[in-house]
C-alpha positions in Angstrom: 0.8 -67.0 85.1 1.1 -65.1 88.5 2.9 -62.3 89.7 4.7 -63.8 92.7 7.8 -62.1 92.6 10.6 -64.2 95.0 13.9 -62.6 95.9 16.6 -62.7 93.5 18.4 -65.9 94.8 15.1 -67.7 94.1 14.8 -66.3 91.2 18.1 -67.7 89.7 17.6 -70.7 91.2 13.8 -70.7 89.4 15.9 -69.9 86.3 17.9 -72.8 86.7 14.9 -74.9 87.0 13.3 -74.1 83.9 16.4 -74.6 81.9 16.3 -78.6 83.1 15.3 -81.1 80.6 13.5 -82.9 83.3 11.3 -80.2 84.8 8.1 -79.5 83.3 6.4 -77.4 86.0 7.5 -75.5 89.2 4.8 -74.9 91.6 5.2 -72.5 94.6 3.7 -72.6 97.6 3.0 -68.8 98.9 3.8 -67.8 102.5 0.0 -66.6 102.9 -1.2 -70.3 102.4 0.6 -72.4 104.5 -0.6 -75.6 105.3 -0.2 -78.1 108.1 2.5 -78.7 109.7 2.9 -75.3 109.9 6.7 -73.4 109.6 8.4 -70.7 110.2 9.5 -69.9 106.8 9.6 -72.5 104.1 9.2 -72.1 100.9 7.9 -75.3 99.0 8.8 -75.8 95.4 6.6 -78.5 93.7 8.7 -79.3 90.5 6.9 -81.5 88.3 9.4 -84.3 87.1 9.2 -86.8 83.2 9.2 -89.8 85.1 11.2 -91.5 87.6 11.6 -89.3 91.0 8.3 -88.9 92.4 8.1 -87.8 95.8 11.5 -87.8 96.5 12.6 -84.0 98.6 15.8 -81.7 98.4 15.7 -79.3 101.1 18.6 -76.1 101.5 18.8 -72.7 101.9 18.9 -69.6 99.6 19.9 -66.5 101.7 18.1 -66.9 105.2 15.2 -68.8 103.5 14.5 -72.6 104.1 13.7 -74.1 100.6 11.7 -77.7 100.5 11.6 -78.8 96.8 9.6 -81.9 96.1 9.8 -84.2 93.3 6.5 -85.6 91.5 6.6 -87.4 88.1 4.3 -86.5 85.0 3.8 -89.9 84.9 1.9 -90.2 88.7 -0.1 -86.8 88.1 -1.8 -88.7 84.5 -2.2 -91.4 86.7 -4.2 -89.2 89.4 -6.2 -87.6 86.9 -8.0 -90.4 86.8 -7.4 -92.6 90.5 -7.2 -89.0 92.7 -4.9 -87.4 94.6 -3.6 -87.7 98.0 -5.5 -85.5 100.5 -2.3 -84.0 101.0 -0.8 -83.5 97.2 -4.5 -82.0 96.0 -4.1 -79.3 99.2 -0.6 -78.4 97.4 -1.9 -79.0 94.0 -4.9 -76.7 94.8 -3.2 -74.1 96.5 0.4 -73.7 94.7 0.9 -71.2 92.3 2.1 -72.5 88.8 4.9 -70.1 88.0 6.3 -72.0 84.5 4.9 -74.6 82.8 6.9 -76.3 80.6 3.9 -76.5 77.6 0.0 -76.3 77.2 -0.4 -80.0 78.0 1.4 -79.4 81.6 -0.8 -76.6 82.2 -4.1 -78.6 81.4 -2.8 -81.0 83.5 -2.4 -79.3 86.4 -5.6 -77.8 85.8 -7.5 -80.9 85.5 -6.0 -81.9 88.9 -7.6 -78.8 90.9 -10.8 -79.4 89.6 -12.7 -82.3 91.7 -14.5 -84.3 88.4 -17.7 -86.3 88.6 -16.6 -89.4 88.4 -14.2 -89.4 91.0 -16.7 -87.0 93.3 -18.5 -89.8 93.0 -16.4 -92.7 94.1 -15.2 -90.5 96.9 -18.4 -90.2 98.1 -18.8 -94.1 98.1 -15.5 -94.6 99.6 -16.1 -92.2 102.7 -19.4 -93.2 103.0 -18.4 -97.0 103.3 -15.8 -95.4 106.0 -18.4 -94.3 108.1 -20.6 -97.1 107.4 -17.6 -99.6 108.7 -16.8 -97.1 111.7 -20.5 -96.5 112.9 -20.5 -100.0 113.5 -17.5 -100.1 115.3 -18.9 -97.4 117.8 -21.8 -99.2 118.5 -20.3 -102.7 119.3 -17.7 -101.2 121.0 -20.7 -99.4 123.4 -22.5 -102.4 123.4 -19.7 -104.5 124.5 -18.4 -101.7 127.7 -16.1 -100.3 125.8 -16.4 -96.2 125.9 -12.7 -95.0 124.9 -12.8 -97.3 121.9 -16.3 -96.3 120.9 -15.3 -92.7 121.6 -12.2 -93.6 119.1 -14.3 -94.9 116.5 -17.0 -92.3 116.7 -14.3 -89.4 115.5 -13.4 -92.1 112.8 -17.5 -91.8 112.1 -17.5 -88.1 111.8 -14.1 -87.3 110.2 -15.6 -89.5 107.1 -18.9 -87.8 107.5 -16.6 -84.7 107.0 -14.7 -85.5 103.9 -18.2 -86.7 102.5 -19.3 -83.2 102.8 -16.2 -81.5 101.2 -16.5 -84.1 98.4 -20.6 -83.1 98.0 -19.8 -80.0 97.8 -17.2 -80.2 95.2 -14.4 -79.6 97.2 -11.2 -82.0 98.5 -11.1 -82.4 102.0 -8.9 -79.5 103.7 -5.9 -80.1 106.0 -8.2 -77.8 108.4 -11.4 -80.0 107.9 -13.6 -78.9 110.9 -13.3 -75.3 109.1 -14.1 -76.1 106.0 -16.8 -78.4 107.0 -18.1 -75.2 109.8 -18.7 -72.9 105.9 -20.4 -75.8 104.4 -22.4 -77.5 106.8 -22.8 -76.0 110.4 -25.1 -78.3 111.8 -22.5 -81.2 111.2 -19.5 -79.4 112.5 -22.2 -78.4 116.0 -22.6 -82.2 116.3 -18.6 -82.7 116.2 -18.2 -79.7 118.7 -21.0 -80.9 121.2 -19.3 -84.4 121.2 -16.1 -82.8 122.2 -16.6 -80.1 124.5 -19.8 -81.5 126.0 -20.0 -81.7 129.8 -22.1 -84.9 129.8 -20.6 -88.3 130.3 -19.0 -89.6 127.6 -21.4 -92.5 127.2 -24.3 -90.5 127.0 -22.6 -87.6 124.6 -22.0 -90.5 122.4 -25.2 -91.9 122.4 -26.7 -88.5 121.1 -25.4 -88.9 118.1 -25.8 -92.7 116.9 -29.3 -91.4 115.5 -28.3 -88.1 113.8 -25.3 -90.6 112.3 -27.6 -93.7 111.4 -30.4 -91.2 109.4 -27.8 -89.8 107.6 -26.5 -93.0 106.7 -30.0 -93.9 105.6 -30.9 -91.0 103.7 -27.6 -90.6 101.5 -27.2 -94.1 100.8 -28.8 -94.2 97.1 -26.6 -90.8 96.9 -23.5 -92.4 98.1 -23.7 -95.4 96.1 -24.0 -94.5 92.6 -20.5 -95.4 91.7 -20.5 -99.2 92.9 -23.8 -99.7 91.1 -22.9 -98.3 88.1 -19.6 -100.4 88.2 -21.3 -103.4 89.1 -23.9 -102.9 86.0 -20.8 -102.4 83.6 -21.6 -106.1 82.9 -23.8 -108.7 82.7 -24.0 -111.2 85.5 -23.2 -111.1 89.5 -19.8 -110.1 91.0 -17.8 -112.2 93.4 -16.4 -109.6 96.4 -12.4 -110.5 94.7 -13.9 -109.9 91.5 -15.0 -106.3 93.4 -11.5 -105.7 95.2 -9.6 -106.3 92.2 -11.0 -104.2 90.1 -8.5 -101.2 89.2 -11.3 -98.4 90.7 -11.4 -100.1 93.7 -8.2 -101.8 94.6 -6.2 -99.9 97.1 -9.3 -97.4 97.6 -9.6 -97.7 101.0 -13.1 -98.5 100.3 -14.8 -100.8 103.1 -16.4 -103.1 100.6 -17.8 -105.8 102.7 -19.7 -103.7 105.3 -21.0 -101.9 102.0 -22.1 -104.6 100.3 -24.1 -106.0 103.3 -26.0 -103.0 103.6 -26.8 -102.6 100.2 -28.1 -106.3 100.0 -30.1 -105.4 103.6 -31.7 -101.9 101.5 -32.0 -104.6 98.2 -30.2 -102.4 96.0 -27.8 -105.7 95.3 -29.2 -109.1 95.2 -27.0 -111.9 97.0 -26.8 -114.5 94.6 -25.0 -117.8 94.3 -21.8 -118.6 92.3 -20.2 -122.1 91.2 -17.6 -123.8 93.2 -14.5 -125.3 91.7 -14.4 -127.7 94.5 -17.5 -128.3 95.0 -18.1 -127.6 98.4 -21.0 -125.1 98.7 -21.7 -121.8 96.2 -19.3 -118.9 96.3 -21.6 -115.9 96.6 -22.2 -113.3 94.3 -23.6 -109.9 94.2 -26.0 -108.6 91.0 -27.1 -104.6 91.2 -30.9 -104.4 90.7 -30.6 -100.6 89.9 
């Protein structure tokens, strides 16, 4: 356990904590590792709740110190062991300090939670890399069509995915500061980002520079990226309809673009198109088969 050592009136009121039947954990977020939106002087309790209650926030003051105590259920952190967390809940997650733990099994929890597994590295990988898949596209119709500020819009959609890619490569979750985190892990990706930005060239032109830095990455990483769709999609025998895709529990409410990543796997043939019977007999539902 740590050695954080808050003032006295915390420290009865982390006291009073520990003695609830509900609390398993309390989490403290130390005033060296704030986080975005920054504050004067908060102090964020993360108290980890049985079950009902998540997410819900208690904020009041002990001496001259703003205290923010939020609420997250036992129940949603199992649940994120295996789906993720938010981007925002793995910063705290990552970054509180557990200061009690309840029992061995809250502690292996938590644990498990800072740690960024393989299988979901790899189905954040797809899922970002469908992202940028999905807004690369939208930059270049968006050009094509006379349309700069949207492009421009959708091109920092392109490279905030490319960025969380690179934290999620590298084994990390995507920082609340991203451009510094992804500056330490990949400089020549964060110089792309900065010449786009700051760049006296027109707009139209700075964008153009980087469609084909964008589009070899896209097709160099793709067998990379992909490795979680494919092996889903060889977890049985036969093809996959796209709601068979959508509903399945790893992918529903993912945020992955599954469509656009489908296409282009079917374009590389890593994914054969195939047809699928009708009920009403008007023309073949299509289905996908991995061939890998």
């Amino acid at each position: 356990m740590t050695e954080w050592s808050p003032a006295e009136d915390c420290q009865t009121h982390l006291k009073l904590l520990q003695r609830r039947r509900d609390v398993q954990a309390v989490l403290i977020m130390p005033d060296h590792l704030k986080i975005p939106p920054f504050q004067a002087d908060p102090l964020y309790l993360l108290v980890i709740m049985q079950a009902a209650g998540n997410g819900s926030v208690k904020q009041y003051r002990l001496s001259d110190r703003l205290v923010v105590e939020r609420h997250i259920s036992s129940w949603e952190l199992e649940k994120s062991a295996v789906h993720g967390l938010g981007e925002q809940m793995a910063t705290w997650m990552e970054r509180a300090e557990l200061v009690w733990a309840k029992d061995d099994h809250t502690i292996q929890l938590i644990q498990r939670l800072r740690r960024l597994s393989d299988s979901l590295q790899k189905r954040m990988l797809c899922r970002e890399y469908s992202r940028m898949l999905r807004y690369f596209q939208e930059t270049r119709d968006f050009l094509q069509l006379g349309m700069p500020l949207d492009a421009y819009l959708a091109l920092i959609k392109t490279l905030q995915a490319w960025a969380r890619w690179i934290a999620f490569a590298e084994g990390e979750q995507p920082a609340p500061e991203l451009w510094s985190q992804v500056k330490r892990l990949d400089p020549a990706v964060c110089k792309l980002y900065e010449e786009l930005v700051v760049n006296d060239e027109a707009l139209d032109k700075r964008m153009e520079l980087l469609l084909l830095p964008i589009e070899f990455f896209l097709s160099s990483k793709l067998r990379e990226s992909v490795h979680f769709l494919l092996e889903l999609m060889g977890s049985k025998q036969g093809a996959w309809t796209l709601a068979e895709l959508l509903e399945h529990p790893l992918i529903a409410n993912s945020g992955m673009e599954l469509e656009i990543l489908l296409e282009k796997l079917v374009q590389r043939t890593l994914v054969l198109e195939v047809p699928c019977g009708s009920k009403d007999g008007v023309g073949s539902e299509i289905g996908y088969l991995s061939l890998k």
